[in-house]
Backbone as numpy.savetxt, mean C-alpha at the origin, in Angstrom:
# Nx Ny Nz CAx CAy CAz Cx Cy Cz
14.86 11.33 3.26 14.92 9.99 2.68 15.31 10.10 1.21
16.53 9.33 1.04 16.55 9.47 -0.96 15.24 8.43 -1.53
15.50 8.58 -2.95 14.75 8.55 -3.80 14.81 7.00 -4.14
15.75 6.04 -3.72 15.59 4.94 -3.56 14.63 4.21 -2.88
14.65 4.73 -1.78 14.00 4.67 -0.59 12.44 4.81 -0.75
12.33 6.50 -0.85 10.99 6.76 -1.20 10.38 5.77 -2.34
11.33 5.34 -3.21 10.41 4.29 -4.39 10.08 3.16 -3.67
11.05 2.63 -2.88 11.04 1.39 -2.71 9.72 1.45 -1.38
9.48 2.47 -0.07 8.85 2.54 0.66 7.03 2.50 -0.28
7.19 3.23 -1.45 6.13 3.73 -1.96 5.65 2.32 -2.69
6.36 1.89 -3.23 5.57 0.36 -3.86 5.18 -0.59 -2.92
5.96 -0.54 -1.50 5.71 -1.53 -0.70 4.09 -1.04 -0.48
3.80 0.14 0.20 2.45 1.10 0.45 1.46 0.35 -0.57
1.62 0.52 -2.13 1.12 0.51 -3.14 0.67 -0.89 -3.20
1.53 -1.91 -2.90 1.59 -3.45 -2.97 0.49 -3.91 -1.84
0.99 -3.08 -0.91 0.02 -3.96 0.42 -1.30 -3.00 0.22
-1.21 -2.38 -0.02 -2.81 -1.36 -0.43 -3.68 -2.43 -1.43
-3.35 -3.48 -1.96 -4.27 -4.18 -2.56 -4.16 -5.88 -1.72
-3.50 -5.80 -0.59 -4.13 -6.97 -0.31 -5.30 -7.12 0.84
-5.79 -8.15 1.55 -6.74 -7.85 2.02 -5.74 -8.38 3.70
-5.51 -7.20 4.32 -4.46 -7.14 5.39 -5.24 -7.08 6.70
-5.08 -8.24 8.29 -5.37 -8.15 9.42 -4.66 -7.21 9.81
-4.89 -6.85 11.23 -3.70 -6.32 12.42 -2.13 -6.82 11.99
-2.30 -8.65 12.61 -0.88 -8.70 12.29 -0.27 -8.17 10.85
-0.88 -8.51 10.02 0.09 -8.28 8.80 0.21 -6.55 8.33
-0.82 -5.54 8.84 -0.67 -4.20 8.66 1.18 -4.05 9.83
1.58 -4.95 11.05 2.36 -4.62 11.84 3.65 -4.96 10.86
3.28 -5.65 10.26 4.74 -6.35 9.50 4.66 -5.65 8.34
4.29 -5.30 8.01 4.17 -4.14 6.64 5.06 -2.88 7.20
4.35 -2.44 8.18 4.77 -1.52 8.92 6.70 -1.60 8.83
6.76 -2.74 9.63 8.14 -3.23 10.06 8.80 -3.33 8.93
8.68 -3.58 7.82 8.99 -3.33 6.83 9.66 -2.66 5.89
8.42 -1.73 6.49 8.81 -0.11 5.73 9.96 0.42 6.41
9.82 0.59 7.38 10.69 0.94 8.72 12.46 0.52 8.50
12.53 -0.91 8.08 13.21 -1.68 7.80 14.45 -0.46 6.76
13.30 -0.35 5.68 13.61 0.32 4.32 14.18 1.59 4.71
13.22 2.12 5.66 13.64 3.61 5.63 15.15 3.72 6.49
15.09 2.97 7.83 16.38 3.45 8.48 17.70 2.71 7.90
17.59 1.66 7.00 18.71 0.87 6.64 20.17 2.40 6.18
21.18 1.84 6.79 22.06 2.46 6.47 22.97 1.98 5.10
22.59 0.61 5.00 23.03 0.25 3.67 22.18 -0.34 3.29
21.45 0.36 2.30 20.15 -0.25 1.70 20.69 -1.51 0.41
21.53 -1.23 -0.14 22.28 -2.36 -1.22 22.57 -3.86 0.10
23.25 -3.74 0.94 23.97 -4.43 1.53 22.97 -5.41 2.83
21.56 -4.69 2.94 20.70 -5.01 3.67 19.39 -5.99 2.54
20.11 -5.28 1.24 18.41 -6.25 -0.06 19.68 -7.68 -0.30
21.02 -7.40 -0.06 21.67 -8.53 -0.38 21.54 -9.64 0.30
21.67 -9.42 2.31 21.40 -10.03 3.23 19.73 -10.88 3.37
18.74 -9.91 2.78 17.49 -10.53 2.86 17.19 -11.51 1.95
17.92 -11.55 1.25 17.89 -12.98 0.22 19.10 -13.73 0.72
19.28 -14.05 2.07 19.96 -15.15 2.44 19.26 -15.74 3.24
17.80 -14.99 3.82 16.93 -15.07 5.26 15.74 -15.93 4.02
15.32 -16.86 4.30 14.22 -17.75 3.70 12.99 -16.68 3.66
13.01 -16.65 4.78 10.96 -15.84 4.59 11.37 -14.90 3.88
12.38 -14.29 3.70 12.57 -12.75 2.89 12.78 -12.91 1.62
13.44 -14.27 1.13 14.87 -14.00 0.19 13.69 -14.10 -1.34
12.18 -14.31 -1.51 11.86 -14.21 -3.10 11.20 -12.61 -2.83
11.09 -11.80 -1.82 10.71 -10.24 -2.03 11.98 -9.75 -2.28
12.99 -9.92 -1.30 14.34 -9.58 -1.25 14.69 -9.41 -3.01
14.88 -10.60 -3.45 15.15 -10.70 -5.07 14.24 -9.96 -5.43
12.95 -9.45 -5.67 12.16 -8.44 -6.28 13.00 -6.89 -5.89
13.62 -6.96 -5.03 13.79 -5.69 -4.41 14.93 -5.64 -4.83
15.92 -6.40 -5.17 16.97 -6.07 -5.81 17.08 -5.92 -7.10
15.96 -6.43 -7.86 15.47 -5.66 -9.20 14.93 -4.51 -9.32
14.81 -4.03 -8.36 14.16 -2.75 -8.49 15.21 -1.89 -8.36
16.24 -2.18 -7.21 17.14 -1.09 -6.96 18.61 -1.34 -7.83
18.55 -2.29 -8.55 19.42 -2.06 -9.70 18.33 -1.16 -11.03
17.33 -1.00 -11.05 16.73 -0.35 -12.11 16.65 0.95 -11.49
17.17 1.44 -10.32 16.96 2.50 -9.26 18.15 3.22 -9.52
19.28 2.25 -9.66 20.96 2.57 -9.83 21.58 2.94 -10.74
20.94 2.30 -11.74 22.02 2.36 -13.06 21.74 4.10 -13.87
23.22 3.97 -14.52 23.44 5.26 -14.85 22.21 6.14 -15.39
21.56 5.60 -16.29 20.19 6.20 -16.99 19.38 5.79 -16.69
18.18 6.96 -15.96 16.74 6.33 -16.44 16.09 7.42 -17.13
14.93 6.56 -17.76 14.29 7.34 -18.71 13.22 7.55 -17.73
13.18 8.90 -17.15 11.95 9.87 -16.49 11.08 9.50 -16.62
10.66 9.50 -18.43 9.32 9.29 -18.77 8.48 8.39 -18.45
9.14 7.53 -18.62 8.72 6.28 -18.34 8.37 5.94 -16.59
9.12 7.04 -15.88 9.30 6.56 -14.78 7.94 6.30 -13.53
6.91 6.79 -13.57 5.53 6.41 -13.20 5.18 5.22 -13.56
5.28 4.58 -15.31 4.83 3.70 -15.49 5.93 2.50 -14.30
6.56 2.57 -14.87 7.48 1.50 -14.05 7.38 1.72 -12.14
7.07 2.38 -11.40 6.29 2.46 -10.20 5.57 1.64 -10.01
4.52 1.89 -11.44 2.96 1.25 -11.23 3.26 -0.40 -11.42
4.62 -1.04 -12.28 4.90 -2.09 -12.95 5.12 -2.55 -11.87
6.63 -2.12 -10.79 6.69 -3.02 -9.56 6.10 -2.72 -8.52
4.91 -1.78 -8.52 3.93 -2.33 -7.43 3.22 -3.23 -7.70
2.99 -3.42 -8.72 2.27 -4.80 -9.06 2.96 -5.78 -8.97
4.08 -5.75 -9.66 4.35 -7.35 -9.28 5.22 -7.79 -7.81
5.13 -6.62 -7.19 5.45 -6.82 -5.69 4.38 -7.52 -4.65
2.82 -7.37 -5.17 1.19 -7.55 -4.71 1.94 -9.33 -4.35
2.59 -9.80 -5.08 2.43 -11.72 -5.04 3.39 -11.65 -3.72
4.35 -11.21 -3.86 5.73 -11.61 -3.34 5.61 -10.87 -1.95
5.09 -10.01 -1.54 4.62 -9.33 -0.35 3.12 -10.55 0.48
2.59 -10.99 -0.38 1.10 -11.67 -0.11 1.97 -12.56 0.40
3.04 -13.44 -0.16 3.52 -15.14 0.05 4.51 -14.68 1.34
5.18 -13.52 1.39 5.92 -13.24 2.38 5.01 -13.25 4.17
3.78 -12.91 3.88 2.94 -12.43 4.87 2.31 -13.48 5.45
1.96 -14.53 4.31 1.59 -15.46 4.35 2.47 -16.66 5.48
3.72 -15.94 5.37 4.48 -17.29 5.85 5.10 -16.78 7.52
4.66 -15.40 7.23 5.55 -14.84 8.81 4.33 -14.35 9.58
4.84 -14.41 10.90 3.73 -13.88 12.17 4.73 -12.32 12.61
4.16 -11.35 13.06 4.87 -10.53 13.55 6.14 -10.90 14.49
6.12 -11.85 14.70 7.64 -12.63 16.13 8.80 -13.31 15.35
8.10 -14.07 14.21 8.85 -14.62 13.29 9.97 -13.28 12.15
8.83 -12.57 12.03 9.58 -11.42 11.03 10.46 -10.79 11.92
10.12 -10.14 13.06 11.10 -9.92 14.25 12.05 -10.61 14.21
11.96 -11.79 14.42 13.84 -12.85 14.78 14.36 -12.85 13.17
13.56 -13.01 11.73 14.54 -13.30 10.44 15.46 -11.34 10.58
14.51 -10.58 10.69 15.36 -9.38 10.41 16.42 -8.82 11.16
16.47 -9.35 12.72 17.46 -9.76 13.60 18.77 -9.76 12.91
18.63 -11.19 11.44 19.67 -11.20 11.30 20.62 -10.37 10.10
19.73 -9.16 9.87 20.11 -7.53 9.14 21.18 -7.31 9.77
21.15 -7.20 11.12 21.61 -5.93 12.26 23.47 -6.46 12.17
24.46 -5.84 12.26 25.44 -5.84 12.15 25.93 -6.56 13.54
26.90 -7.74 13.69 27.53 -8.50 14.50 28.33 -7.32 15.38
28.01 -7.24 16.77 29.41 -6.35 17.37 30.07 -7.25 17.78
31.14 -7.40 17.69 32.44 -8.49 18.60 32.63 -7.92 19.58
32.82 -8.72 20.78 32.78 -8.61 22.11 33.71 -7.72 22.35
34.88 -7.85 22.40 35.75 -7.04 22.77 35.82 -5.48 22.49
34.82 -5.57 21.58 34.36 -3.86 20.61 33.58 -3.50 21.87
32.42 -3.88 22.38 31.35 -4.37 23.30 31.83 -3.51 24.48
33.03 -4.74 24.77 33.44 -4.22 26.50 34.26 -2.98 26.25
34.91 -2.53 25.15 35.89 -1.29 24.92 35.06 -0.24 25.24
33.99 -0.36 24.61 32.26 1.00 24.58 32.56 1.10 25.89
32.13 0.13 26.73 31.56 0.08 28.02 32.67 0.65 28.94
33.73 -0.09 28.57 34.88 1.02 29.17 35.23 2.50 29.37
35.22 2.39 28.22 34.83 4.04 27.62 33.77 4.86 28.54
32.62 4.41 28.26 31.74 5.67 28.95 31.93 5.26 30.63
32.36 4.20 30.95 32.45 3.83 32.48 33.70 5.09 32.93
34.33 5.01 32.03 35.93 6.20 32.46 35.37 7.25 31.88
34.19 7.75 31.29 33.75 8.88 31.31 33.27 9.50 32.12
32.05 8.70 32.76 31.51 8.82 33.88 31.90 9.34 35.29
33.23 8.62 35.47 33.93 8.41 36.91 34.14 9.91 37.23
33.36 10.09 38.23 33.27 11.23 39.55 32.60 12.43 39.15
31.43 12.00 38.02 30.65 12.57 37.68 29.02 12.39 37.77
28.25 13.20 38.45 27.28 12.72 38.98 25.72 13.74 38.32
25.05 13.27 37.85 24.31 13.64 37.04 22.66 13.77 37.58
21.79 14.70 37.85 20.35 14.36 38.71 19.86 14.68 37.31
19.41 13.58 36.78 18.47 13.23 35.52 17.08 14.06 35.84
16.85 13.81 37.04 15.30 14.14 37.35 14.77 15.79 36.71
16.24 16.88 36.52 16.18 17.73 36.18 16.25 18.16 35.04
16.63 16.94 33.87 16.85 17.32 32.76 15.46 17.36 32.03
15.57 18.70 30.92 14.22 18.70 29.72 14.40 17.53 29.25
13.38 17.17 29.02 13.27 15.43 28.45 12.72 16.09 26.86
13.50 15.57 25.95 13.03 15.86 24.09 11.77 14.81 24.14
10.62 15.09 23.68 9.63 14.21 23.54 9.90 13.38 22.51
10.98 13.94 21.39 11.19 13.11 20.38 11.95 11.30 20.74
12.50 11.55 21.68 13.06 10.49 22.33 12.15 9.37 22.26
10.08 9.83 22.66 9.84 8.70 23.22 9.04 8.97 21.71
9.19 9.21 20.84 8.43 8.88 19.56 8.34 7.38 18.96
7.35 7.18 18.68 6.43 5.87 19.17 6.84 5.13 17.37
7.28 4.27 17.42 7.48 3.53 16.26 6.33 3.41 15.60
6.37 3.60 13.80 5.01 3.56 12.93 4.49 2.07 13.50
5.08 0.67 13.45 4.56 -0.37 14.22 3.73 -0.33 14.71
4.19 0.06 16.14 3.54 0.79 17.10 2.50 1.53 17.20
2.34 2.42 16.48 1.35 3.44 16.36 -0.07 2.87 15.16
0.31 2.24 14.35 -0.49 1.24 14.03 -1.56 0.61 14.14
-0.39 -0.41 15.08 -0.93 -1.83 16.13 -2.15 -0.34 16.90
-1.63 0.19 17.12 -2.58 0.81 18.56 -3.88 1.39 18.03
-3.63 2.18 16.50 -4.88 2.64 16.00 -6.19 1.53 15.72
-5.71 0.52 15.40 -6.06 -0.87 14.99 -7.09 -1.33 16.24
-6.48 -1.54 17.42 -7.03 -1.36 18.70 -8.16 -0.67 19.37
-7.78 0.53 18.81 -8.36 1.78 19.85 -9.22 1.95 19.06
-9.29 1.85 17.53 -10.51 2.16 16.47 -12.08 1.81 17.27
-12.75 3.09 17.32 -14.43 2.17 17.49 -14.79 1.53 17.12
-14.36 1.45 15.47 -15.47 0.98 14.78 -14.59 -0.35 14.35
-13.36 -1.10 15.13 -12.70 -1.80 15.22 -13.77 -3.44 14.79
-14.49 -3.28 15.59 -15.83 -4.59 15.98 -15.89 -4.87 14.73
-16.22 -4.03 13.77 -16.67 -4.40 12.36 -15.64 -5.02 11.23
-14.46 -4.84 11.83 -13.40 -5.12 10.78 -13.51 -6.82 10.28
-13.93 -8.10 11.24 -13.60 -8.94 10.63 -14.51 -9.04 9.88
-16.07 -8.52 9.81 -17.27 -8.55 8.84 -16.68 -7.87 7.55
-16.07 -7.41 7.59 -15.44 -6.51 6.18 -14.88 -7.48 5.29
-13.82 -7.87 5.84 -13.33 -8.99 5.22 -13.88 -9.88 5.09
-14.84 -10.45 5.64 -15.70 -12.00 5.52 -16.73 -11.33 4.15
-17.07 -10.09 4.54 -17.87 -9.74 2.90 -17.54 -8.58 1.99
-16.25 -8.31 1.95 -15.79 -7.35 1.13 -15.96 -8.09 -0.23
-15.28 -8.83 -0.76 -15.19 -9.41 -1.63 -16.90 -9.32 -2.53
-17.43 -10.39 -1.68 -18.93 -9.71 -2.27 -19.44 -8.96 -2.40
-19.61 -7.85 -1.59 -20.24 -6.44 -1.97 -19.62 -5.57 -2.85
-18.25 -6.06 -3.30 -17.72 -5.39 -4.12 -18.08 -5.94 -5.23
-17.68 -6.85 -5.40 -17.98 -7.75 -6.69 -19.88 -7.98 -7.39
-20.29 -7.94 -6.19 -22.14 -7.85 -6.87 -22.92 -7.41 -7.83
-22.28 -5.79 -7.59 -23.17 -4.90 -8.64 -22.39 -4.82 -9.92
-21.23 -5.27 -10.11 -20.29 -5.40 -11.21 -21.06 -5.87 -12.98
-21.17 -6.72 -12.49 -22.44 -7.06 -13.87 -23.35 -6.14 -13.97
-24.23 -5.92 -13.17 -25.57 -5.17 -13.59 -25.09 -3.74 -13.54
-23.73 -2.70 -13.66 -23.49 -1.68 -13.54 -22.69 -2.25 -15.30
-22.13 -3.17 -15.89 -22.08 -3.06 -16.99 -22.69 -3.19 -18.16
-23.96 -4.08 -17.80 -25.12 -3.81 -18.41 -25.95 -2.24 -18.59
-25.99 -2.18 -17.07 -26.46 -0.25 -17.10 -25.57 0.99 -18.04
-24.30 0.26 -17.74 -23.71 0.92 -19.27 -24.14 1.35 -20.92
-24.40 -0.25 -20.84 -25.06 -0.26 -22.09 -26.31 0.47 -22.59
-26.90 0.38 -21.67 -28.27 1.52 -21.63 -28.09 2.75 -21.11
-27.23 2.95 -20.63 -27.08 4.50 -20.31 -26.59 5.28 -22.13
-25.88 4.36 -22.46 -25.31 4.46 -23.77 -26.19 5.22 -24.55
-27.01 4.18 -24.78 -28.53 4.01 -25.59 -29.49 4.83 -24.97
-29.37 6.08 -23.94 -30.47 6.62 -23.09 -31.51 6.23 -22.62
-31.42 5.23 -21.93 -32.60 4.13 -21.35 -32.64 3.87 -19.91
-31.98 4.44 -19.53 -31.67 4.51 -18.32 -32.48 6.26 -17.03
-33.10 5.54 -16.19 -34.05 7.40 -15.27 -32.52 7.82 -14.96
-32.96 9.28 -14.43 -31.84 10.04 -13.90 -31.70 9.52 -12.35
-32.87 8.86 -11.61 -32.97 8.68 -10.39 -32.11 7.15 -9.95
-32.10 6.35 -10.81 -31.71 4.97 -11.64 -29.78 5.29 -10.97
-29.48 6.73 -11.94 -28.45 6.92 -12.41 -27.47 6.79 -10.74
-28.41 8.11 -10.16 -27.63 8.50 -9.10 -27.41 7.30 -7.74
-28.48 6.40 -7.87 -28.60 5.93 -6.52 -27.09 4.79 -7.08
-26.99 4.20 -8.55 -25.30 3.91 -8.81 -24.21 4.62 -8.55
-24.65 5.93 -8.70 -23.29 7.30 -7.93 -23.01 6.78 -6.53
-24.59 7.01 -5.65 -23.88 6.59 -4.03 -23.60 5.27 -3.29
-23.92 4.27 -4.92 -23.53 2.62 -4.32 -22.03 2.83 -4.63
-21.61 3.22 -5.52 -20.25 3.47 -5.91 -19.35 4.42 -4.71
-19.99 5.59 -4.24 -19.33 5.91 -3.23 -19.37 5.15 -2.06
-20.24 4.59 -1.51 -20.07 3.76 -0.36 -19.25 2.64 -0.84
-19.04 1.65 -1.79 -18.37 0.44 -1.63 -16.63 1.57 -1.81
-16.62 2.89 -2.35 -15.58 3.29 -2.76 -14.74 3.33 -0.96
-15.71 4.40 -0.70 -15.38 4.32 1.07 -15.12 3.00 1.80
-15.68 2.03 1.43 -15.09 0.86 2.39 -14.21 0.33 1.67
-13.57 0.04 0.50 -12.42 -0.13 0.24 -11.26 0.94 0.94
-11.38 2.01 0.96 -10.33 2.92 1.45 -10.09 2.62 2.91
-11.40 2.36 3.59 -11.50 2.42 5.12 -10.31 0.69 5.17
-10.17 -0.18 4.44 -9.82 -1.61 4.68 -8.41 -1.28 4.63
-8.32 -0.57 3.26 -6.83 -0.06 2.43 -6.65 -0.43 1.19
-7.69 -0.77 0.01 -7.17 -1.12 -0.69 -7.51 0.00 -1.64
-6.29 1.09 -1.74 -6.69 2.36 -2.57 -6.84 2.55 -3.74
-6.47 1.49 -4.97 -6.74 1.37 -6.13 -8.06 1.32 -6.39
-8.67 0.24 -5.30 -10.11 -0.57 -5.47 -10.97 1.15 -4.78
-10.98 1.59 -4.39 -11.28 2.82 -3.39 -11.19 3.88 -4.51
-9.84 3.78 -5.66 -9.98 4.87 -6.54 -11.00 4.92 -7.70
-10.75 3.18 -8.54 -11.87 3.15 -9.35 -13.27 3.23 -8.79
-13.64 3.45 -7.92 -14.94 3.28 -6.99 -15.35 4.76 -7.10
-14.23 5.34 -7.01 -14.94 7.33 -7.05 -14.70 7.88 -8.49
-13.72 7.55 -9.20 -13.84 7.67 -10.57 -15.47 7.52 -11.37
-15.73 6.30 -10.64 -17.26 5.94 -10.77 -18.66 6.28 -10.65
-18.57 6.43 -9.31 -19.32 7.47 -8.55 -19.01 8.75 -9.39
-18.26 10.03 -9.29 -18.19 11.20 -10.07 -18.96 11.03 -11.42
-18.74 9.85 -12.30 -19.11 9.38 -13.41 -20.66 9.52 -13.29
-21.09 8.48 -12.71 -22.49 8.67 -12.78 -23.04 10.17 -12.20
-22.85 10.60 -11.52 -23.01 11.66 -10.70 -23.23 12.38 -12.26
-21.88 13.11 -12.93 -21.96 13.83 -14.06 -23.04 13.27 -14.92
-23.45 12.26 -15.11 -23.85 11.49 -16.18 -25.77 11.91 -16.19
-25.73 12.18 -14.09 -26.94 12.52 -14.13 -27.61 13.85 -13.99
-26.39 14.70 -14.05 -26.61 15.92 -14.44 -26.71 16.65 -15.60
-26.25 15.40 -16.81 -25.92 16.04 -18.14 -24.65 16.72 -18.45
-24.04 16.74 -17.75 -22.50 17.30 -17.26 -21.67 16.13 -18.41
-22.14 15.44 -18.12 -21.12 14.72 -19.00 -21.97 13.44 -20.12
-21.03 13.30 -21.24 -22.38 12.58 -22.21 -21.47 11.31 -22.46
-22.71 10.54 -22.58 -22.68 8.83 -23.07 -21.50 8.59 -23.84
-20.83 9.48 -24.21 -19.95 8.84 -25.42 -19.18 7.39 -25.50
-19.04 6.94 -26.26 -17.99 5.64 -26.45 -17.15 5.65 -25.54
-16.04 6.72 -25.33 -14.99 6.22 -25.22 -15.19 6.81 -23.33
-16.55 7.73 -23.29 -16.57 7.43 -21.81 -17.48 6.39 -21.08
-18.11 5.60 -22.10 -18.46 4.06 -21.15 -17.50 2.80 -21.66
-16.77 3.12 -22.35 -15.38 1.87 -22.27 -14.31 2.35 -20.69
-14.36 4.21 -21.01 -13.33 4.51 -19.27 -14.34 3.82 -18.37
-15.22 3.66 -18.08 -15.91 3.17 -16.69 -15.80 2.04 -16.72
-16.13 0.92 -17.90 -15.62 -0.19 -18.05 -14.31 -0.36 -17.55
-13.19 0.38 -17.85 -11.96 -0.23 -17.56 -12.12 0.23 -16.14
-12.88 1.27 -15.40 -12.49 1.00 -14.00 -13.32 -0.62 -13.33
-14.17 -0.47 -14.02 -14.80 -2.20 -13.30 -13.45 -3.54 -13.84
-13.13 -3.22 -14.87 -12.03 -3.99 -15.28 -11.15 -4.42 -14.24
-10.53 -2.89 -14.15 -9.59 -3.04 -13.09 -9.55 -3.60 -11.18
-11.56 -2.88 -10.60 -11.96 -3.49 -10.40 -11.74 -5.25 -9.41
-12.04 -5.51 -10.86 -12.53 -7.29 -10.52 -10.94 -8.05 -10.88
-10.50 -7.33 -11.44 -8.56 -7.83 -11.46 -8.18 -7.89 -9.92
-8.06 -6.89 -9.68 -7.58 -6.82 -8.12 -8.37 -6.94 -7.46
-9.85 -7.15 -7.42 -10.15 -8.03 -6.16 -9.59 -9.51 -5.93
-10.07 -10.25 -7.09 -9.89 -11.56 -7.58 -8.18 -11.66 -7.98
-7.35 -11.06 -7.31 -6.24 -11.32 -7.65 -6.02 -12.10 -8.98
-6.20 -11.54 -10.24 -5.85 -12.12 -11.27 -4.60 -11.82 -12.11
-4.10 -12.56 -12.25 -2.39 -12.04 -12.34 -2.29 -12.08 -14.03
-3.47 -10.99 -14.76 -3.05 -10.74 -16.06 -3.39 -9.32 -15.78
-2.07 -8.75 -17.21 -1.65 -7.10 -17.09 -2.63 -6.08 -17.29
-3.16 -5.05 -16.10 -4.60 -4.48 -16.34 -3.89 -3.09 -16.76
-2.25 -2.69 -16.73 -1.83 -1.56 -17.09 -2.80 -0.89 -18.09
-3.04 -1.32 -18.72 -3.89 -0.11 -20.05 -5.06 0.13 -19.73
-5.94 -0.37 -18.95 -6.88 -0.40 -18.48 -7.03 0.70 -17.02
-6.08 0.24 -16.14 -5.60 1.19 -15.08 -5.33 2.64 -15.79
-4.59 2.46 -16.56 -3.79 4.33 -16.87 -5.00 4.51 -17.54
-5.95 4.02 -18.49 -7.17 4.51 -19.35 -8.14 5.19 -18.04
-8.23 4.25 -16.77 -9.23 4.67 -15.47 -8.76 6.00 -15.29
-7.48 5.96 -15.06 -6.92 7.18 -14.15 -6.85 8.21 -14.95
-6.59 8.46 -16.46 -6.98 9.57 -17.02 -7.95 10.12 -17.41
-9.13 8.84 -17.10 -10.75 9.16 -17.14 -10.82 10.43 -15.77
-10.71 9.65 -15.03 -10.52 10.21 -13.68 -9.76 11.20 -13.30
-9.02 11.57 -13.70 -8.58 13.28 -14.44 -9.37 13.95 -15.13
-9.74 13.52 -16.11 -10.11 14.59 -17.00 -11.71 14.74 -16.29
-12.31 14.05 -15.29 -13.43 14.55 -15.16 -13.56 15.41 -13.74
-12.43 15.17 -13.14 -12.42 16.03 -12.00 -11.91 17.14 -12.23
-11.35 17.84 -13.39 -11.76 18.96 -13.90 -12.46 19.90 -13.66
């Protein structure tokens, strides 16, 4: 896959990793991606999807991206940040897209991607292998069959994990209280800041915030939303160190934990102001302590 591709597959991942996604809409994500990866003209296929209504305001996101994908220079450096820029602002335009299509509907708009054959092209094929064929007789029953043949579309494979999951039963309770259990301890873990600061805080206090932080971290990941899943173990590790003495109160490491609750309550609450400095401040917290 080029590097178009891989960006463009990777923000879509990144985008839908923060919304709060059923069955159907994990299938159309899927279809999506899929879309991205096999297009043979990826320019000529982001042009067409902004002629298709349900597509055409992601479509336009996507053709900003792959003109910033194209042009003669990019600056490397920069080039993570700008990843992180249009996965974010892909989160709206992926949500309103999802919002408006059912898996049957996205099926018939992308239909109209696929290249027109004219009939007469049609019956020429058919000619063709019909006068290939003639007085040639073939017992299929004997041929090695490539298993790759019946390789099961990501869609597909999906939809089915989705299904077959045990612990399937529980999924719509997730969503009916993700939001809250995430959002709950948010206050009283930034208050505990403050006193952890100030050493006022037991060591026993400390840890049982380590494994509330790993469990809400784990059920964000288990849903998909891996940002919300990352600041959650950044967190967890945090306190964890914090109650070993491993790591000390300083300033600028209870403003990093702050900015992971920051970031946080941004993307739960879909709030559409820029948490970039806040995010890259989490994630190099979160480096430097997994060290």
């Amino acid at each position: 896959m080029d590097i178009v591709k891989q960006y463009l597959v990777q923000c879509i991942s990144t985008a839908s990793n923060n919304l709060r996604l059923n069955s159907q809409k994990i299938e159309i994500v899927a279809m999506l991606r899929d879309i991205i990866v096999k297009s043979g003209d990826l320019e000529m296929d982001i042009r067409n999807m902004k002629k298709i209504t349900e597509l055409s305001t992601m479509a336009i996101r996507f053709n900003e991206i792959y003109t910033y994908l194209t042009q003669p220079q990019i600056d490397l450096f920069k080039f993570s940040e700008k990843i992180k820029e249009h996965s974010a602002i892909l989160i709206k335009d992926i949500s309103h897209m999802l919002d408006i299509v059912t898996p049957d509907s996205f099926k018939h708009a992308v239909e109209k991607l696929k290249p027109v054959v004219k009939e007469e092209e049609k019956n020429a094929n058919l000619d063709t292998i019909e006068q290939a064929n003639n007085g040639i007789k073939v017992d299929l029953s004997k041929r090695k069959q490539n298993p790759d043949i019946f390789e099961k579309p990501e869609n597909e494979i999906l939809k089915e994990k989705i299904i077959m999951d045990e612990e399937s039963d529980n999924e719509e309770l997730f969503f009916q209280n993700y939001e809250t259990e995430i959002l709950k301890p948010i206050k009283l873990i930034d208050s505990l800041l403050k006193q952890i600061s100030a050493y006022e805080v037991e060591e026993e206090d400390i840890i049982s915030w380590a494994k509330l932080m790993k469990t809400n971290g784990e059920l964000s990941a288990k849903i998909g939303f891996e940002i919300i899943a990352n600041m959650h173990r950044i967190l967890s590790t945090a306190f964890t160190l914090l109650s070993t003495k491993e790591l000390v109160p300083k300033p600028d490491v209870i403003e990093s934990m702050r900015a992971c609750l920051i970031v946080i309550v941004a993307v739960v609450k879909g709030k559409e102001v820029d948490i970039t400095n806040y995010l890259n401040r989490a994630e190099e917290f979160g480096r430097k302590i997994q060290l």
